[in-house]
VEXTIZA-849516 format. One record per residue (C-alpha): residue in one letter; x, y, z. Coordinates in steps of 0.2 Angstrom, whole numbers, plus 5000, padded with zeros to 4 digits. Layout:
REC   aa     px     py     pz
REC    A      X      Y      Z
...
% end
This chain:
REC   aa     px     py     pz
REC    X   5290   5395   4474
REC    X   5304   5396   4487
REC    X   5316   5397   4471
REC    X   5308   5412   4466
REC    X   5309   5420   4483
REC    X   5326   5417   4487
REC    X   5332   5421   4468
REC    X   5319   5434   4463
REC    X   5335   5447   4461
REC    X   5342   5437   4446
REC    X   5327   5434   4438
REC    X   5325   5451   4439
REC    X   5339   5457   4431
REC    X   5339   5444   4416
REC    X   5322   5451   4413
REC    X   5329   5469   4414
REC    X   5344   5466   4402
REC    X   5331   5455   4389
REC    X   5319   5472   4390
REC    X   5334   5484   4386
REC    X   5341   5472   4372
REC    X   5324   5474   4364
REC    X   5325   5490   4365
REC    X   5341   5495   4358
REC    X   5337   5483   4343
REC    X   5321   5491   4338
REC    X   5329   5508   4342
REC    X   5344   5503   4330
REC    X   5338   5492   4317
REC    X   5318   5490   4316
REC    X   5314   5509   4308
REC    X   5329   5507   4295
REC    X   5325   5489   4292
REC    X   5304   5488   4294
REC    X   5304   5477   4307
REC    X   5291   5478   4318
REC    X   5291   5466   4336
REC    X   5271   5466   4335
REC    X   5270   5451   4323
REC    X   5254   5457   4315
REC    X   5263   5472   4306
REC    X   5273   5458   4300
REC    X   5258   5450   4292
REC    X   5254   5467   4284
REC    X   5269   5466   4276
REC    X   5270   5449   4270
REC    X   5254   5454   4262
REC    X   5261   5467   4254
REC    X   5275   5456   4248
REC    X   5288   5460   4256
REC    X   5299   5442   4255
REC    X   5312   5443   4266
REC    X   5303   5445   4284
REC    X   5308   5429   4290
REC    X   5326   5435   4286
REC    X   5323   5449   4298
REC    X   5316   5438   4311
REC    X   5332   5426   4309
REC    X   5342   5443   4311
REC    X   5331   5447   4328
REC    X   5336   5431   4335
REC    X   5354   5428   4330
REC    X   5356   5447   4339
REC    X   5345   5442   4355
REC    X   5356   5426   4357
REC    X   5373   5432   4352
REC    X   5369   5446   4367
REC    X   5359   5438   4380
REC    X   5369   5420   4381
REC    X   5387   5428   4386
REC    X   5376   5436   4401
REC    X   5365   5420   4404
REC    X   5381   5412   4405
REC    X   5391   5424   4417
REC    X   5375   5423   4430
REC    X   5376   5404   4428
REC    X   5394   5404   4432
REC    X   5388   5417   4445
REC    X   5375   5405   4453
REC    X   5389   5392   4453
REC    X   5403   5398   4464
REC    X   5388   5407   4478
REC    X   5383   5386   4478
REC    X   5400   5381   4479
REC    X   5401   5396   4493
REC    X   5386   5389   4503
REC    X   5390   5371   4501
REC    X   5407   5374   4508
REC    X   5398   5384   4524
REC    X   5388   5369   4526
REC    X   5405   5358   4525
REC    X   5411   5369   4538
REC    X   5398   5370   4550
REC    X   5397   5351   4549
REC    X   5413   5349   4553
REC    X   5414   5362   4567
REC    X   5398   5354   4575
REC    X   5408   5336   4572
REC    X   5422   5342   4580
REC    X   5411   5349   4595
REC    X   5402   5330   4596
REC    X   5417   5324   4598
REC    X   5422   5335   4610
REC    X   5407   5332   4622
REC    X   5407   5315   4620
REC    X   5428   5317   4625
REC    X   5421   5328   4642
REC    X   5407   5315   4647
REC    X   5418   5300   4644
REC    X   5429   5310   4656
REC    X   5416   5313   4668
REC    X   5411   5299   4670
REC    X   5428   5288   4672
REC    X   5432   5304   4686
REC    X   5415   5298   4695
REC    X   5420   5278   4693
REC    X   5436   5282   4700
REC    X   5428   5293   4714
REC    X   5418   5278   4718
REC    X   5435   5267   4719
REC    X   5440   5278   4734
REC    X   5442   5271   4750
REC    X   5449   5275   4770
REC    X   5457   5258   4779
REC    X   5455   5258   4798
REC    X   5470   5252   4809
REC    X   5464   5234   4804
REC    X   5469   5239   4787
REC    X   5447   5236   4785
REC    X   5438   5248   4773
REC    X   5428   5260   4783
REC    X   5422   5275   4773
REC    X   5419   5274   4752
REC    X   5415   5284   4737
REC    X   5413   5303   4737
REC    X   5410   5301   4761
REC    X   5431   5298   4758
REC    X   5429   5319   4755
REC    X   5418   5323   4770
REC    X   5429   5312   4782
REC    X   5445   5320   4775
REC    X   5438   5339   4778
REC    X   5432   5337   4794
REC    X   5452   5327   4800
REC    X   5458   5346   4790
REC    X   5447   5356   4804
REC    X   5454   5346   4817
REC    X   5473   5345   4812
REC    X   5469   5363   4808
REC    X   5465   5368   4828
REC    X   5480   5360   4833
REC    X   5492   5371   4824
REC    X   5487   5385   4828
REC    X   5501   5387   4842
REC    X   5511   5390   4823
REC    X   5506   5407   4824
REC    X   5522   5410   4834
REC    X   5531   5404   4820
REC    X   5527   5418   4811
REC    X   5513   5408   4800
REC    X   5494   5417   4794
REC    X   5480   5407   4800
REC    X   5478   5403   4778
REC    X   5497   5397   4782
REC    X   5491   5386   4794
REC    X   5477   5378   4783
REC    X   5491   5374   4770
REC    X   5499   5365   4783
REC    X   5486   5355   4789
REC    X   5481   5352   4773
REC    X   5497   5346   4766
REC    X   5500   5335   4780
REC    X   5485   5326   4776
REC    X   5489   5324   4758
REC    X   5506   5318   4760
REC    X   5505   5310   4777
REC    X   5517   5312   4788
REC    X   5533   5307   4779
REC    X   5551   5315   4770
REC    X   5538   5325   4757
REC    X   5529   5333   4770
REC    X   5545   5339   4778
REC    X   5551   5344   4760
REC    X   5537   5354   4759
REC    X   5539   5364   4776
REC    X   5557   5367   4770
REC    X   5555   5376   4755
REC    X   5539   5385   4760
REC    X   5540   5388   4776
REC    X   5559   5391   4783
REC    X   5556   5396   4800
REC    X   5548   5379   4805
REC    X   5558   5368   4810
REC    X   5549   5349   4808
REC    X   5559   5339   4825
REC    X   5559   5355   4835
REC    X   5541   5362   4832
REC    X   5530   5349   4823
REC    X   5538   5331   4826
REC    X   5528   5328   4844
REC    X   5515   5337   4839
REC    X   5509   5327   4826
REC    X   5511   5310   4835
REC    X   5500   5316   4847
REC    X   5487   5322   4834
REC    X   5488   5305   4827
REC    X   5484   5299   4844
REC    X   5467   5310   4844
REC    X   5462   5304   4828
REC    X   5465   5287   4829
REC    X   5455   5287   4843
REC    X   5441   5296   4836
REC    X   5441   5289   4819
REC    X   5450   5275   4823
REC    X   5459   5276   4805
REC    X   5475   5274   4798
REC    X   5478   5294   4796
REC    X   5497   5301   4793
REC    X   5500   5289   4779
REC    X   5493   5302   4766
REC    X   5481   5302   4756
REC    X   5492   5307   4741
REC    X   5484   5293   4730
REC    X   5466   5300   4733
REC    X   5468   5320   4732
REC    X   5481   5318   4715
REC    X   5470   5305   4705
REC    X   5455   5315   4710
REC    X   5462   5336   4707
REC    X   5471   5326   4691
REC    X   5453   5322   4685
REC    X   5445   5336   4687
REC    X   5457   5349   4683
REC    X   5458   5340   4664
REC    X   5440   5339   4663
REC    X   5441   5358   4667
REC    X   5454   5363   4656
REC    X   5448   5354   4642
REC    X   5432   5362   4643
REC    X   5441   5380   4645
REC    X   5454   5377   4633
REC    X   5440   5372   4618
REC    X   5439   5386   4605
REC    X   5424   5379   4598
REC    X   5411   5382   4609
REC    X   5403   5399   4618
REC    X   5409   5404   4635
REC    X   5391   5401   4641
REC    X   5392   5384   4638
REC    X   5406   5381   4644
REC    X   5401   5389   4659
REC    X   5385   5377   4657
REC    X   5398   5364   4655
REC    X   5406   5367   4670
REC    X   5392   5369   4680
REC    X   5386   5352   4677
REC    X   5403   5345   4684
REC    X   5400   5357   4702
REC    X   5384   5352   4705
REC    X   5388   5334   4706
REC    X   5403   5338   4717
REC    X   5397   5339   4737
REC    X   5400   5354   4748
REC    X   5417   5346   4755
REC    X   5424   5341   4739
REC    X   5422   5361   4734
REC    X   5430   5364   4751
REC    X   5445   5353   4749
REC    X   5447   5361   4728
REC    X   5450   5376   4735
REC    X   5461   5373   4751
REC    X   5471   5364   4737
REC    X   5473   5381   4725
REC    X   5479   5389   4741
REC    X   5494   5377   4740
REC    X   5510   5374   4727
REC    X   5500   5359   4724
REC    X   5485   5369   4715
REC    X   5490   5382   4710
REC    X   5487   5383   4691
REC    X   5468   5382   4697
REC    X   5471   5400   4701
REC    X   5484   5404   4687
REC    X   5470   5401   4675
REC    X   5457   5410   4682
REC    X   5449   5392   4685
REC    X   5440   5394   4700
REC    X   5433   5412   4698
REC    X   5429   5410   4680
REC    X   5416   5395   4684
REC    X   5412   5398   4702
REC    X   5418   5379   4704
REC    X   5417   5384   4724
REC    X   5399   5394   4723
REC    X   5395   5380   4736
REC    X   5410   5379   4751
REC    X   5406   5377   4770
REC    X   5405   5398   4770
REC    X   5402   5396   4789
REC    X   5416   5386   4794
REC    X   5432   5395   4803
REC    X   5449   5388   4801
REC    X   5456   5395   4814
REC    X   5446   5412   4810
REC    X   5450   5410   4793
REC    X   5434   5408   4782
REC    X   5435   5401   4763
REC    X   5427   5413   4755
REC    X   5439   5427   4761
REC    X   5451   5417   4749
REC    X   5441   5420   4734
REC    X   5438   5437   4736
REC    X   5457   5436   4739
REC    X   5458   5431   4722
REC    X   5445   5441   4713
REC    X   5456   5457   4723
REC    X   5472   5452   4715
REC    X   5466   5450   4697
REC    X   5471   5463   4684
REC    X   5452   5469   4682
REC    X   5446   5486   4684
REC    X   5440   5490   4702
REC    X   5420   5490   4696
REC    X   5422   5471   4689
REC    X   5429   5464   4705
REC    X   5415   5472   4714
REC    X   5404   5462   4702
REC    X   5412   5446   4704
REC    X   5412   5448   4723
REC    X   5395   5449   4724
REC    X   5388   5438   4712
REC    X   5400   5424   4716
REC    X   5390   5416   4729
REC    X   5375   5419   4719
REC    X   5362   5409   4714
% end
């Protein structure tokens, strides 16, 4: 029965074309030749001797197969290439949705060597003892940022914004206080000069923190913030980059990898795509296009400088038209 339904056209037309054959025959040869398709005419005229009916008959079916096999056979043929067609859709989509399985399976095994290597994290005290573990390394880290962050802010003399500032702070806990960091402050910010303006600074910062946190702080952090930003920036851009799947799921994706990450560690991603150090975060539309920082400290004040004024930074300097970036500015924090 489901045959018939989803072939009831070709049926169709071979009863069509069998109809018009009969027709034409009869309309040609039966008047001519006393054939008759009504088989009791044929009796009649058997009865009244006529000998060579079944030779008429014979001449029926030799016309009627000669015609109607060719066409049986075309829609045959027909039938085979539209289930060669389908079988090969069916090829296809199996081994898109194989290809996608694959995929996933790539993302979670991603996932969730990231988190195992979250977990590995770990802050030394003076003593060289572990202190602070696991995804708490990020909330200890943010809150040593607002702090170095406060005590630079005599660097607007130097002609630095208070985001500049941030950056600073920032890199100076990434890289510690070492020949990078001053590298750093050379090629991006010339007007600083690291004996003359930062050098005593810092030691004496060092000195508030260690005493606060008593922690082993200017060595950097380096190991930490690349292996982590590392991680997830491929799990992002593998999920981005994939051709196979919808942008909503990707979003979906995506979204799955935010909500485990904590409110600091949303911080920190985005003080990051502020610096050199993450900057392809921004370059392909990373951060806007998932909300990976939906959840940031919106209240906190670096210095008067809030987070979220960076993403709307960002979403301002796109190409889009003026209408879209108003969208995105206020759906961004949205729920």
């Amino acid at each position: 029965m489901e045959f018939l339904k989803r072939y009831w056209y070709f049926l169709f037309v071979i009863i069509v074309v069998f109809a018009i054959q009969i027709y034409f025959y009869c309309s040609t040869f039966s008047t001519e030749n006393g054939f008759s398709l009504f088989f009791w005419n044929n009796f009649e005229q058997k009865v009244n001797g006529d000998t060579d009916i079944e030779g008429k008959w014979g001449a029926f079916g030799d016309y009627m197969g000669g015609v109607l096999n060719p066409i049986l056979g075309f829609i045959t043929i027909v039938l085979l290439l539209i289930s060669h067609y389908r079988d090969s859709e069916k090829d296809e989509d199996y081994r898109k949705q194989r290809e996608i399985d694959l995929i996933l399976m790539r993302i979670h095994k991603l996932i969730d060597n990231h988190n195992k290597c979250v977990d590995s994290f770990e802050i030394f005290n003076k003593n060289n003892e572990v202190v602070h573990s696991g995804k708490f390394v990020f909330t200890r880290i943010f809150n040593m940022i607002k702090i170095v962050n406060t005590h630079l802010k005599y660097l607007h003399s130097k002609g630095l914004t208070d985001k500049d500032i941030l950056i600073v702070s920032y890199i100076l806990i990434y890289f510690g206080n070492h020949d990078r960091f001053v590298e750093f402050l050379n090629t991006n910010y010339p007007t600083i000069n690291y004996e003359r303006d930062l050098e005593k600074k810092i030691d004496k910062i060092n000195d508030v923190l260690t005493d606060k946190y008593n922690l082993r702080l200017f060595n950097g952090f380096n190991t930490i913030f690349g292996t982590y930003f590392r991680g997830i920036y491929h799990i992002v851009d593998t999920i981005n980059s994939c051709n196979l799947i919808s942008d909503q799921f990707k979003y979906e994706l995506v979204k799955d990898i935010r909500s485990q990450m904590s409110n600091q560690e949303q911080s920190l991603l985005l003080i990051n795509s502020m610096s050199t150090r993450g900057r392809k975060w921004v370059e392909k539309d990373l951060i806007i296009k998932y909300k990976l920082c939906r959840n940031i400290e919106r209240g906190i004040s670096f210095n008067g400088y809030k987070l979220e004024k960076y993403i709307y930074e960002v979403i301002n300097s796109s190409q889009e038209s003026k209408q879209n970036k108003e969208e995105k500015r206020k759906k961004y924090f949205e729920y």
